[in-house]
BAPA-814175 format. One line per 8 residues: number of its first residue (from 1); their letters; for each residue x, y, z of C-alpha. Coordinates in steps of 0.1 Angstrom, whole numbers, plus 5000, padded with zeros to 4 digits. Each point is the difference from the previous one (the first is absolute). Layout:
BAPA-814175
NUM	A	X Y Z; ...
***
This chain:
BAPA-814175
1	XXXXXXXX	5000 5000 5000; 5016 5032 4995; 5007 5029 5024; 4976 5030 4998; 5016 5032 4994; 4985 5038 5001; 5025 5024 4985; 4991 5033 5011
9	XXXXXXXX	5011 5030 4985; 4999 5027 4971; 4993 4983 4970; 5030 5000 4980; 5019 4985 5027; 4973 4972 5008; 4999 4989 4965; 5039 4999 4996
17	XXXXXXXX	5001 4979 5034; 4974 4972 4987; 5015 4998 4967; 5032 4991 5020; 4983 4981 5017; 4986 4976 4976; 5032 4982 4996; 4992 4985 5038
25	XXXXXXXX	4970 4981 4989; 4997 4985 5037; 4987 5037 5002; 4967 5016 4988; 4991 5041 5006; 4974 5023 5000; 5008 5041 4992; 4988 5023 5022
33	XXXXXXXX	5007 5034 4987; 4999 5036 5014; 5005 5035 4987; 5017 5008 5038; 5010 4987 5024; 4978 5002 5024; 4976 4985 4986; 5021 4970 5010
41	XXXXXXXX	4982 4987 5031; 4968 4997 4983; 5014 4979 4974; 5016 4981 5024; 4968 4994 5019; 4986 4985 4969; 5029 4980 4993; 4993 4984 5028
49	XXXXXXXX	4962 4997 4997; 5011 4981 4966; 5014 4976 5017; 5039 5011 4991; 5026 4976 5020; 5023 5028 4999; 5008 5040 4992; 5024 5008 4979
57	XXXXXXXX	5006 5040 4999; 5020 5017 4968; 5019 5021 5030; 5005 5005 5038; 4977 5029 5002; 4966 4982 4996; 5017 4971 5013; 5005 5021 5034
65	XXXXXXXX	4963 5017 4993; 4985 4965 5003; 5023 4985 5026; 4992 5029 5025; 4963 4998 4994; 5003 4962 5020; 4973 4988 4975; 5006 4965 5002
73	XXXXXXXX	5023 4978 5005; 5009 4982 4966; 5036 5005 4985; 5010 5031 4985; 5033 5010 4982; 5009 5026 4978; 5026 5004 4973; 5033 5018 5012
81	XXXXXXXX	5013 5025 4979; 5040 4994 5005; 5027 5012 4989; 4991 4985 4960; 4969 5023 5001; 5022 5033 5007; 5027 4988 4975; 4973 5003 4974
89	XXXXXXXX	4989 5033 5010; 5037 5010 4997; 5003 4984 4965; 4971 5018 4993; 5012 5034 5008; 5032 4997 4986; 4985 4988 4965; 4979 5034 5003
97	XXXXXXXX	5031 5022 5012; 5027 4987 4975; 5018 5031 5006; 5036 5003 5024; 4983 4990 5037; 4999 5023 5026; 5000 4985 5036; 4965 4990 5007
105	XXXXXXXX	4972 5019 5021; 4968 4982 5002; 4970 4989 5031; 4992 4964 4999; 4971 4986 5022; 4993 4961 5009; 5035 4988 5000; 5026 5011 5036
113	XXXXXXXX	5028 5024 4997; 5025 4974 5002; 4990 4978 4971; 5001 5030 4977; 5033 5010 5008; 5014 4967 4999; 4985 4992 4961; 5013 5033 4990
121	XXXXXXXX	5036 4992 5016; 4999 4966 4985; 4995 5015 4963; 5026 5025 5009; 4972 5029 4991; 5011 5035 5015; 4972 5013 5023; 4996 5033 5018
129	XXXXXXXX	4969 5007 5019; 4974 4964 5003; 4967 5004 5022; 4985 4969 5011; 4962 5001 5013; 4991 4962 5014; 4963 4990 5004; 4979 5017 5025
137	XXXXXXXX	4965 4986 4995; 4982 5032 5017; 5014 5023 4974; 4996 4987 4968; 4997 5004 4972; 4995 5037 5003; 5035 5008 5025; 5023 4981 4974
145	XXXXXXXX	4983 5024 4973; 5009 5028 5020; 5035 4983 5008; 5014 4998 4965; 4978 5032 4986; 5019 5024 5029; 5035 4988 4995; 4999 5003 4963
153	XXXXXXXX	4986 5035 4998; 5024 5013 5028; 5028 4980 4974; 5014 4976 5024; 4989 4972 4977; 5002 5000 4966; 4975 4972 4998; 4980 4975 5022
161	XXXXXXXX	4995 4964 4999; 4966 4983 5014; 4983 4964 5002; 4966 5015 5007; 4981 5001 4968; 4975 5029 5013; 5034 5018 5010; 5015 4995 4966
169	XXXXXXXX	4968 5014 4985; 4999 5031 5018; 5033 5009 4999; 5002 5004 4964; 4967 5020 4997; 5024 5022 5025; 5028 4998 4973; 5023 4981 5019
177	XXXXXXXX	5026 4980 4986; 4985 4965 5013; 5016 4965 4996; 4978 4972 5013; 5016 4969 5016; 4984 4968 4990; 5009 4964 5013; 5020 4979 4973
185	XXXXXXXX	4995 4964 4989; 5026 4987 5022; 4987 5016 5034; 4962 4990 4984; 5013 4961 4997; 5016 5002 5030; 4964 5009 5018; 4984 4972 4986
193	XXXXXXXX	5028 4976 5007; 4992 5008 5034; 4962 5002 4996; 4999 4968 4992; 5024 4987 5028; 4981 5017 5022; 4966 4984 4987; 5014 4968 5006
201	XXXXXXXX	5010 5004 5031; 4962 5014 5009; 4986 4975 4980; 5024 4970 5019; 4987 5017 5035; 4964 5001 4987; 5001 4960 4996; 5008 4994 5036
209	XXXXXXXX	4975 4976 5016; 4981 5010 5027; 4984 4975 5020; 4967 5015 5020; 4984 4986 5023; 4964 5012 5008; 4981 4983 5034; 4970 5006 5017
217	XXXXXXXX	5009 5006 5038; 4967 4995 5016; 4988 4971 4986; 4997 4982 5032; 4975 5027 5011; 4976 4997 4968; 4972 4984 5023; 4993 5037 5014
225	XXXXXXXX	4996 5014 4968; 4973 4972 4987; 4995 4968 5018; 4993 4984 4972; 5024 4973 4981; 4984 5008 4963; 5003 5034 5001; 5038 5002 5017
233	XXXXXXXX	5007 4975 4968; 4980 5026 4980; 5021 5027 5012; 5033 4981 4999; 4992 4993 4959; 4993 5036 4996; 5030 5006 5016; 5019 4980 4979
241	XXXXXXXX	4985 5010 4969; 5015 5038 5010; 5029 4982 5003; 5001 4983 4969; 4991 5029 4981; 5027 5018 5011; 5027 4969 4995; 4989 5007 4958
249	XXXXXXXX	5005 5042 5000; 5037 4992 5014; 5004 4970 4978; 5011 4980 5032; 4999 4961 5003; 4979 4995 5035; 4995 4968 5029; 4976 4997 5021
257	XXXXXXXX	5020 4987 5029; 4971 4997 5028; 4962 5014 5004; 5015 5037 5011; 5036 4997 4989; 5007 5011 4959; 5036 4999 4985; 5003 5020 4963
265	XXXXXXXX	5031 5003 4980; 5006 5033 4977; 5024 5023 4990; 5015 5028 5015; 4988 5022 4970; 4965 4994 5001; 4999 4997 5035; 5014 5037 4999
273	XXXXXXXX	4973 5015 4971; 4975 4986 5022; 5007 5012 5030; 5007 5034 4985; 5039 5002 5014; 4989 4984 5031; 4973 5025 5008; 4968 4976 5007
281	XXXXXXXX	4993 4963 4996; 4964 4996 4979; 4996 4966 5012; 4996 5015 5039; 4978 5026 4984; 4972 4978 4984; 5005 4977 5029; 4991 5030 5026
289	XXXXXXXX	4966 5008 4982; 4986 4964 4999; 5008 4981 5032; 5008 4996 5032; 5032 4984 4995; 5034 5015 5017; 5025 4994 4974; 5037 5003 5001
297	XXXXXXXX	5021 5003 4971; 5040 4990 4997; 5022 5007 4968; 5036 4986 4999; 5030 5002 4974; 5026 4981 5004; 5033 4989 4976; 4984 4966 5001
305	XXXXXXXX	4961 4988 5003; 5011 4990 5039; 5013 5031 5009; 4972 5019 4987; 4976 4975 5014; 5017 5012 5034; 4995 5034 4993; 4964 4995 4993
313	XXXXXXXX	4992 4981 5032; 5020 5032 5023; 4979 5025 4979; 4963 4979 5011; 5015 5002 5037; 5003 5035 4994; 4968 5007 4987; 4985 4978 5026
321	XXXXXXXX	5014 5017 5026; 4991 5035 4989; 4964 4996 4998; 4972 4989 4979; 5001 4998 4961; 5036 5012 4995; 5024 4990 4978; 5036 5000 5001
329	XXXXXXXX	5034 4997 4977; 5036 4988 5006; 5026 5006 4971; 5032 4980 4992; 5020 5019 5020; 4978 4997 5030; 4981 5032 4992; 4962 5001 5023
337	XXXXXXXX	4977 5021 4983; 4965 5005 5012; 4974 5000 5009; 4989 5006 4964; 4982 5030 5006; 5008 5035 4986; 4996 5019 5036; 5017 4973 5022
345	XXXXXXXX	5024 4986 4979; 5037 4994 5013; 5031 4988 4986; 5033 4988 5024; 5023 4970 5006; 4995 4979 5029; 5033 4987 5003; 5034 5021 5001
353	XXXXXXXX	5038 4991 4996; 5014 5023 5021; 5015 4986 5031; 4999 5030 5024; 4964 5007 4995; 4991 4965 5003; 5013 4993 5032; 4986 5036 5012
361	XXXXXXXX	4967 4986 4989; 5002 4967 5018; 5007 5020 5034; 4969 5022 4994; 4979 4967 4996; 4985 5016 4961; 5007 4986 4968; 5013 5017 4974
369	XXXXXXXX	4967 4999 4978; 4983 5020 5029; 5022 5024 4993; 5006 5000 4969; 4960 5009 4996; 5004 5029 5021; 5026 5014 4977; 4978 4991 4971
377	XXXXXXXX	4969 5015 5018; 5021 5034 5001; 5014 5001 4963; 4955 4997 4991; 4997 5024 5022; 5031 5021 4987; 5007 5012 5035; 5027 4991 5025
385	XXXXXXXX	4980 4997 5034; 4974 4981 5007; 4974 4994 5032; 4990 4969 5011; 4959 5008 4988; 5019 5007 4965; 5016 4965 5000; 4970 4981 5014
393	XXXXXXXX	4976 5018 4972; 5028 4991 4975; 5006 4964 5007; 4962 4995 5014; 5010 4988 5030; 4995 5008 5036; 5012 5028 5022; 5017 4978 5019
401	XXXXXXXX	5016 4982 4975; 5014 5028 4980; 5012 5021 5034; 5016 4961 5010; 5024 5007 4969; 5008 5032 5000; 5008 4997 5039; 5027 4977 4989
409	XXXXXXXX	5014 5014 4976; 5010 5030 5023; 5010 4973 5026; 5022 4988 4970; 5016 5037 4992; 4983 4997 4970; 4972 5025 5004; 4997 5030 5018
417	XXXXXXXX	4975 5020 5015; 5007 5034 4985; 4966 5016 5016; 4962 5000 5003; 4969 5011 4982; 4963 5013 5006; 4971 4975 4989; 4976 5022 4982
425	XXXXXXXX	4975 4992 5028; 5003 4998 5036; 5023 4976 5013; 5035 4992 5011; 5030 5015 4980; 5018 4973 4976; 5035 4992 5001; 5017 5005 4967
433	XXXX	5026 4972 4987; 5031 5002 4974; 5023 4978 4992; 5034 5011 5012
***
């Protein structure tokens, strides 16, 4: 099957990418085209609504338009303009200026100081004055207008050099000498050489079995929902019918491993489209709505069908443990992720290598996990104090609980309490915790 690929940018430079590009036949594209460049993030947003398996911008500025904009969270690479792309603009000039060469005096913008320099030193081409303008995403395209435009006209340049199409454009309405730098076959092939690694490698990760596991945890307490044997098997085949239905969407291979214990195999890219990144689990969703059923949800990876039958098993003890209907994940490397749910989800490692914390941890009687959650709970929260009603609201457990951990992790020199706060109602001040 072949890899995907938006190409986004102006439309000269798309279509010479994709004709480049159609001597990688393990590669198929789609043009997306724009006048300026920022129109960029809308293209992109379509790309993606197409289905694209990866963006591929013409330049770094809508590259770094897009990127910024955190719009998802597929790969994205753009085409550098090296040291080949200035050597052509150079060739160009020269062709144009065949006369005896004064030292040069231009303003360049998307490629550093330093790399301008050293292609000029390597060509042994006399320079006098060169201003370089790098990317600044909250001023263009209009500041590099007005970058180039002001040097020339108070003759500190005698030309300028741009990548930005809308730049270029402008510029010479303004009667400025304007060379535009375009990528060159060699830096294009050399972007989709590593395109396609990189789809590989996605594609290789996307493959990975996960083993779920998917059990109902209060079976043994269906008698007070109905008392009745018929309708408990009634519910249990409705049940599994939900269950079934949602084995086909993933294209997973499923068991049946006892009445309230189901075992499905998929793979880790359709387990990810479906779950939306990790964001919800549908399954728990339909399940919710139609019965009384307190389900717990495990997903495991693993390098090998045992270890990510492991993985699975930790992840249902997790989701057990935090409550009804909740479903949690454990990557290769040990990764927990959950509960699946877009307010309440965490992500932290349970386990550490580091020797010195681990035995601090054993004399403070609190597992590394614990507080590994409490750091996780603060990067969601993107502060760094927390109260113990903060962690218990968080991690929906008790007062109790949560002021139990964060008791010993001061105990341990690991916390602090750096001061209190005011409930918004009448009550007792709360201390405030950081980590130290």
């Amino acid at each position: 099957m072949k890899q995907k690929i938006g190409v986004i940018g102006p439309v000269d430079l798309t279509t010479a990418m994709i004709e480049v590009g159609q001597k990688y036949p393990q590669l198929s594209f789609t043009s997306y085209s724009y006048e300026n460049e920022q129109e960029a993030l809308e293209l992109a947003h379509k790309a993606i609504k197409d289905k694209m398996e990866t963006l591929l911008f013409t330049g770094p500025i809508p590259y770094q338009i897009v990127k910024q904009a955190q719009i998802s969270d597929i790969p994205m690479r753009y085409v550098s303009y090296s040291g080949t792309g200035f050597y052509k603009v150079l060739i160009e000039y020269f062709k144009e200026h065949s006369s005896p060469h004064k030292p040069l005096n231009f303003s360049i913008d998307t490629l550093p100081y330093s790399t301008v320099v050293e292609s000029l030193k390597e060509c042994d081409v006399e320079y006098e004055n060169i201003y370089a303008q790098e990317y600044q995403e909250e001023k263009q395209p209009k500041f590099l207008v007005e970058f180039h435009s002001k040097l020339y006209h108070e003759k500190k340049t005698d030309f300028a050099i741009t990548s930005l199409t809308s730049a270029y454009q402008k510029l010479k309405e303004l009667q400025v000498p304007v060379y535009r730098i375009t990528p060159t076959q060699s830096s294009i092939k050399e972007a989709l050489r590593y395109t396609i690694l990189q789809g590989d490698n996605l594609r290789f990760q996307k493959a990975q079995l996960c083993v779920g596991i998917v059990e109902i945890v209060n079976w043994d307490q269906m008698d007070q929902y109905s008392p009745s044997e018929y309708e408990q098997q009634r519910m249990l085949l409705a049940f599994t019918q939900q269950f079934v239905d949602f084995c086909e969407r993933i294209k997973a291979t499923m068991k049946i491993e006892k009445e309230n214990r189901f075992i499905f195999h998929a793979n880790k890219g359709n387990i990810e489209e479906v779950t939306q990144g990790y964001r919800n689990m549908p399954l728990l969703e339909n399940i919710k709505e139609k019965f009384p059923f307190h389900i717990g949800v495990g997903l495991g990876y693993g390098y090998s069908a045992n270890e990510a039958q492991k993985n699975a098993e930790e992840a249902l003890k997790h989701a057990v443990y935090h409550g009804h209907n909740q479903c949690f994940v454990i990557l290769e490397d040990g990764k927990v992720i959950g509960p699946l749910d877009e307010e309440r989800k965490l992500e932290y490692y349970p386990k550490t290598e580091n020797a010195e914390l681990i035995a601090r941890m054993q004399d403070s009687n609190i597992s590394i996990g614990s507080m590994n959650r409490v750091n996780a709970v603060m990067e969601k929260r993107g502060r760094d104090t927390i109260t113990v009603n903060q962690l218990a609201e968080e991690l929906n457990i008790t007062l109790r609980s949560a002021r139990r951990i964060l008791s010993r992790l001061v105990e341990s020199n690991l916390m602090e309490v750096v001061g209190e706060e005011q409930p918004a109602g009448p009550g007792r001040p709360r201390q405030v915790f950081k980590f130290i």
